[in-house]
N, C-alpha and C positions, 0 to 999 in steps of 0.2 A: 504493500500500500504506500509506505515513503518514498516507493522510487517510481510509482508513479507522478505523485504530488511533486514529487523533485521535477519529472519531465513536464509536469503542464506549467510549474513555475519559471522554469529553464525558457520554455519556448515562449512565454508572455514575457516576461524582461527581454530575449533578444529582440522579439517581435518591437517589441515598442521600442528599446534601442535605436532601433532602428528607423523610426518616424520622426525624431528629431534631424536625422541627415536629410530625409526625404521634405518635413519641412520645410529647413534650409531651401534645397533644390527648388519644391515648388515656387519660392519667393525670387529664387534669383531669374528663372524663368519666366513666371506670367507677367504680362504686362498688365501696369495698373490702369484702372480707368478714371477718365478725367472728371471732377466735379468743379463748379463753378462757388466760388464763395459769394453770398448775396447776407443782403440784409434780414433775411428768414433762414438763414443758415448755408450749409451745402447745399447744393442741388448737382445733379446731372448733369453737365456739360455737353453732351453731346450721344443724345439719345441713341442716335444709330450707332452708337460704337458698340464693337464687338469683344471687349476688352473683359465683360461678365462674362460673357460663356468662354472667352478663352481662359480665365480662372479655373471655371468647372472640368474643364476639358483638361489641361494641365495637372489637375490633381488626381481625377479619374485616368490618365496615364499612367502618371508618376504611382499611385498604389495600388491601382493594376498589374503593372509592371513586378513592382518590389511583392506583391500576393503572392504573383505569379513563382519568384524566386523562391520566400520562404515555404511556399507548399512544397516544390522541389526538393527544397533542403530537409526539411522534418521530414519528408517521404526519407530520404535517403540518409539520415540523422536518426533512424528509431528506428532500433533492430526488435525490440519485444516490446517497447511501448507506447503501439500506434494512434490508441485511443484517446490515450493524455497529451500526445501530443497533437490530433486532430481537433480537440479541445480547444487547447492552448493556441492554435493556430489563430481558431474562430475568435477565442476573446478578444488576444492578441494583439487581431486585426482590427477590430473595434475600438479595439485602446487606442491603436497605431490612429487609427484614420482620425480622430479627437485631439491626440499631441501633434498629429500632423497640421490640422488647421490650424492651432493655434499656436504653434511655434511660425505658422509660415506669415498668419495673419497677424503677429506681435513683430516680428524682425523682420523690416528691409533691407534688401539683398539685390545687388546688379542695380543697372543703371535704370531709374527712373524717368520715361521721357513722357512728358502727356503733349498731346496731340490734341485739340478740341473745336469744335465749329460753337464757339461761345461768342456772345455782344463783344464787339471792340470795344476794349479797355479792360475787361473785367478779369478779374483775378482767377487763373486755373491751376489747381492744386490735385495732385494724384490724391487717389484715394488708395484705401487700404486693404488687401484681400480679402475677396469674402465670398462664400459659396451660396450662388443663388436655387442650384437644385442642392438641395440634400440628398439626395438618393445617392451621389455620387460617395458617399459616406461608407458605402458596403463596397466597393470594388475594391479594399485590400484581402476584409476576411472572406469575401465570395469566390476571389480568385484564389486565394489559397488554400482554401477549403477543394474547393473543384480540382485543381489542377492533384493534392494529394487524394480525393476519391480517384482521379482519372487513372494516376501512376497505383494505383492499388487495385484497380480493378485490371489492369494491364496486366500485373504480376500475378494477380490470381487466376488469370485468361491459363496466361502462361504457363502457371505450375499444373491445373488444372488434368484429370487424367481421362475428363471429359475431351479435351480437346482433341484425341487423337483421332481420326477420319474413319467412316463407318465402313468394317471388315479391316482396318489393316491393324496387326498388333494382336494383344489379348482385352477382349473386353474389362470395360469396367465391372466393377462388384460395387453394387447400388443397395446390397443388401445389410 
């Protein structure tokens, strides 16, 4: 029982480890989107900018990507303790995808440039990251989750005494 508990903890501290880098990344990557300062506060600068969804887009990569790697790795990381660490993946990633916003949405990173179709004269000031769909929030633990079902069903294909072609060999024993 401790050494399960030891691999679902193992793999929620790497996992999230790991989301402060990814953070980072997101921020040095997406571009901010411009807001206009007025006298009612910020506003939008420039409606048609594509700068929100390339936030969302960016972050949905970026822990997609890294899902994609730590399912990988726990697949190929857990020789007896698959379950804790299929576990550990899921919360992990959950964890990850929450330290990921908000280390990327607390630190700027790379070069800031706004761009905006605002009134001449008025003051445009980048704004600060921020995820307008939230669903994007599940593509670290859904792809790490999937990618270690896929490589486990693979192996199981594989070992499988099912597998062998109908007549050649000796039957399986199903009994």
């Amino acid at each position: 029982m401790a050494r399960q508990v030891r691999a679902f903890a193992v793999t929620v501290l790497a996992v999230a480890a790991l989301a402060v880098l990814a953070g980072l990344l997101w921020s040095a990557l997406t571009p901010r989107a411009p807001y206009q300062v007025t006298e009612q506060g910020t506003v939008l600068a420039d409606p048609t900018t594509q700068a929100l969804i390339a936030a969302d887009g960016w972050f949905a990569v970026i822990t997609g990507g890294l899902g994609v790697v730590c399912g990988a790795a726990g697949w190929f990381l857990s020789r007896h303790d698959r379950l804790p660490v299929l576990l550990g993946l899921c919360a992990g990633g959950a964890l990850a995808a929450f330290v990921t916003l908000w280390v990327g949405s607390t630190f700027t990173l790379g070069a800031v440039t706004v761009e905006a179709a605002a009134t001449p004269g008025a003051k445009v000031v980048a704004g600060s990251l921020q995820l307008t769909a939230r669903g994007v929030l599940v593509a670290w633990p859904l792809c790490a989750v999937a990618i270690f079902g896929l490589m486990e069903g693979m192996h199981g294909y594989r070992e499988s005494p099912l597998r062998t072609p109908y007549g050649v060999g000796d039957p399986p024993h199903l009994g």
